[in-house]
N, C-alpha and C positions, 0 to 999 in steps of 0.2 A: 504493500500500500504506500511503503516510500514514497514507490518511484511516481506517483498519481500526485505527489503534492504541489507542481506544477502550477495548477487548477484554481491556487488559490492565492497565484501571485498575480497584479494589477491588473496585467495587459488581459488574463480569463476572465478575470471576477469580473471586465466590466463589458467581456463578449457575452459572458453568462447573462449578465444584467439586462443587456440590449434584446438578446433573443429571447428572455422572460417575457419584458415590455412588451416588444412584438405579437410574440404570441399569445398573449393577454389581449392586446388591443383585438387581432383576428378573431378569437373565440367570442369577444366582445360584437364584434362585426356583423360575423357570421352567424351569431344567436340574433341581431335586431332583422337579418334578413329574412332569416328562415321567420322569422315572427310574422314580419311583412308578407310571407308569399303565403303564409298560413290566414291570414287576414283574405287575400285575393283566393284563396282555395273558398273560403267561409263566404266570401261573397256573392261570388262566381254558383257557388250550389245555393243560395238562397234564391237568387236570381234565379237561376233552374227552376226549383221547385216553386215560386211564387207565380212568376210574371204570367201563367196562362190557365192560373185556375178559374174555374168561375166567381162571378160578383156575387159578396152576398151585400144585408143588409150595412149601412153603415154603423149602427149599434152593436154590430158583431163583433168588430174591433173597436170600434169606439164607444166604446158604454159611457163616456162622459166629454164634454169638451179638451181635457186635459189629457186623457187617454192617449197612448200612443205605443204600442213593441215594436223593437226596431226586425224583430223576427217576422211581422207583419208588412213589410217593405215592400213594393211591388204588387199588394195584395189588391186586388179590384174589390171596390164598397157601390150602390147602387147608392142616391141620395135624389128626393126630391123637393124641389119648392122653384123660387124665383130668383131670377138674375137679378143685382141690384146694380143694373152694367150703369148706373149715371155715377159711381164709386167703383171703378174701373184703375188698377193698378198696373204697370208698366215696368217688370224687373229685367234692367240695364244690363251691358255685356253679358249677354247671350251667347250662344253660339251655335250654328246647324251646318253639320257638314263643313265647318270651319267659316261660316257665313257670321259677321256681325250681327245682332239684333237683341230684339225684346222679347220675353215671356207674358202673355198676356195672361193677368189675376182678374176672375170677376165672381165677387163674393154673391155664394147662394144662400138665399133663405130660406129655412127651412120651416114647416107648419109651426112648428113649436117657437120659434124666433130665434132661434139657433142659427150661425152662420158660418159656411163648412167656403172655404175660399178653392176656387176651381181652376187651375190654370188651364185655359184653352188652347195653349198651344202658342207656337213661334214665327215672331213679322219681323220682316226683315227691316235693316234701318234704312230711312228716307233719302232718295237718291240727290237729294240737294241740302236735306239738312238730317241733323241725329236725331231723328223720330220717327216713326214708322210712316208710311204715306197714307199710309188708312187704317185701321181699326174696325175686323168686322163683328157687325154688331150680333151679340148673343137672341138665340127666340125668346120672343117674348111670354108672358102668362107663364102657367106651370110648366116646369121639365123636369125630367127625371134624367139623372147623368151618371154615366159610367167612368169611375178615373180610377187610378192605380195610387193607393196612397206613398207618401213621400216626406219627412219628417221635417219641422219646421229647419230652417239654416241657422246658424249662429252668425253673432257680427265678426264682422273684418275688422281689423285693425285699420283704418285710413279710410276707409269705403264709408261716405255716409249719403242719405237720401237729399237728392234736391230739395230745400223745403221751395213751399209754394208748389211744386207742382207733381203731378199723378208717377214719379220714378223711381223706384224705390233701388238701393244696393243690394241686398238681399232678403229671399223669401222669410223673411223674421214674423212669423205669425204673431207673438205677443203684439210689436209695432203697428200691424196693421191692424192689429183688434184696438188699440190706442185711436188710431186715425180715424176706424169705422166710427165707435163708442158704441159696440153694438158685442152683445156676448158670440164672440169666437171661437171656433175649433184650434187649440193652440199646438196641441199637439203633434196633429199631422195635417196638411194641403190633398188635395187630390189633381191629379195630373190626366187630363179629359183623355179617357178613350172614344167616348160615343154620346150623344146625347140627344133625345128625344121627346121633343121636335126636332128632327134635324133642321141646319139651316146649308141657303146653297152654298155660300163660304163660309168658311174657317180657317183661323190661325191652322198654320202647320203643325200635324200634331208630333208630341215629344218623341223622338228617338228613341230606341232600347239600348240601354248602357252599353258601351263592349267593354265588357270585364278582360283584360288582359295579364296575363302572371307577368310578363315584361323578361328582367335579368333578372328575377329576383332571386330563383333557384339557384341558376347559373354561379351568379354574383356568391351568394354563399354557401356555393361549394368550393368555387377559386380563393374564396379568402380563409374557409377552413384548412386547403392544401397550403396557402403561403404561411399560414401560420405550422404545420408539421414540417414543411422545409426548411424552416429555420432552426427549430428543434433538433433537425437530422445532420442540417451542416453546420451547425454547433460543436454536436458529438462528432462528426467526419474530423472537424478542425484536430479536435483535443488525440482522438486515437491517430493522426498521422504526427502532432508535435510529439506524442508519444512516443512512434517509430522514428523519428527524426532524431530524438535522446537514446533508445536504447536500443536500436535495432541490430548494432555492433556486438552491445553485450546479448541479444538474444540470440544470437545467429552464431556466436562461439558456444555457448551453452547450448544450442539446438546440434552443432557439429561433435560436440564432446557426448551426449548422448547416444548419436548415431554410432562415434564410433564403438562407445561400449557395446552397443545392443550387438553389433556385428561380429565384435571380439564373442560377446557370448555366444554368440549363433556357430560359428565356423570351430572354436575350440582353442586353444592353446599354442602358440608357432613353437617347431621344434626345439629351439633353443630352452624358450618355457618350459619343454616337457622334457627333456633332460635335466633342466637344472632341478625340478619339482623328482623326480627319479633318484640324484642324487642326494636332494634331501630327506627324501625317506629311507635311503639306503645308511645315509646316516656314513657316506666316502669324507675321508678325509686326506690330505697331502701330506705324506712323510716327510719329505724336504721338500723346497722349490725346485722347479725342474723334472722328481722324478716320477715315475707313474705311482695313479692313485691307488690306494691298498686299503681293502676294507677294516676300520677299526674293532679291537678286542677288547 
């Protein structure tokens, strides 16, 4: 274990250091992506399963004004009453098919006096000024309307409503129940599928999300590997300074083994096994020079 004590002089401790950081940051990484793509997996199958079942009642999911599951997303509600289009709302940067425009808001009322806000769909902006060219108008008397509910927005940071006039920044149900003074569905909006009376125009109606995974898989898989390659050429680094310090001394003591096992294998060189002969014969030399005589 000496010879590993290397490892703990400056120039390791602070490769060790760097490659800890690293790899902490990636696991760091790679857990917020996999989160993300697990996020677009959970949306992606809500979206499946919701967006084409049938409408039911809108007291089904919304048993109160405040009501709202976001497990409910997508889900088509049937609602009836009156358009109150002369309080007709206009939610700014839009967008359709990458087209500028408005979201058209026209709050319905409902028998009870309840008011469930309907977006009818998307105009594009005004070819000589930022407003739409026309606004078509909702039927009039009772209708009964089919929309996909859609959970109120929260505020932006920086984004605020014209005041003075019908434009709002985002679909902020509480806000627009403020502006109406009239009790609101705050919970969730409905986004028109169909509505009956039909009329001959209509906003354009809402697109269906494309839920996209994107890189997000991808992304943290490649940042899980950059993070184990660091870890690997850390340890590569330390086991080749290793061999760069003792590979001399291992490679005499790898040769010094070889050759004993060899010696053992093959057996004794004649010399050896003479001299081993006459030490069990127990020969000794009478004088220098002359022949040996077995001792009495």
């Amino acid at each position: 274990m000496q010879q590993w004590r290397f490892v703990l002089e400056r120039k390791w401790l602070q490769f060790g250091a760097g490659a800890l950081v690293f790899t902490i940051i990636c696991v760091i990484g790679s857990a917020w992506q996999w989160h993300t793509f697990g996020q677009v997996v959970s949306a992606l199958h809500l979206q499946n399963q919701n967006y084409d079942q049938r409408p039911v009642a809108i007291g089904a999911l919304l048993p109160d004004r405040e009501a709202y599951s976001a497990d409910d997303q997508f889900r088509k509600v049937s609602v009836s009453g009156h358009y109150l289009s002369s309080k007709t709302f206009l939610a700014r940067d839009r967008s359709y098919n990458d087209n500028p425009g408005f979201e058209v808001l026209v709050p319905l009322q409902t028998a009870s006096g309840s008011v469930f806000i309907v977006d009818r769909g998307w105009l594009a902006t005004g070819t000589t000024h930022d407003y739409p060219d026309s606004i078509p108008a909702p039927p009039s008397g009772r209708v009964t309307v089919t929309a996909r509910l859609a959970a109120s927005e929260p505020q932006i940071s920086g984004r605020t409503d014209i005041p003075g006039s019908d434009e709002v920044a985002v679909i902020g149900l509480p806000d627009l129940q403020s502006k109406l003074h009239l009790p609101t569905y705050t919970g969730a909006y409905g986004q028109m599928v169909s509505e009956s009376p039909a009329v001959a125009t209509r906003p354009a109606a809402i697109l269906k999300p494309v839920i996209d995974y994107g890189p997000t898989l991808f992304t943290a898989i490649a940042i899980a590997l950059a993070g184990l390659v660091a870890v690997v050429l850390y340890f590569t680094l330390i086991n080749r300074e290793f061999d760069n310090r003792y590979s001399d001394e291992e490679d005499r003591r790898w040769l010094d083994e070889r050759r004993e096992y060899r010696r053992a294998r093959r057996g004794p060189a004649d010399d050896e096994l003479e001299d081993e002969i006459l030490d069990e014969a127990d020969y000794t030399s009478s004088k220098p020079g002359t022949r040996i005589s077995r001792g009495i």
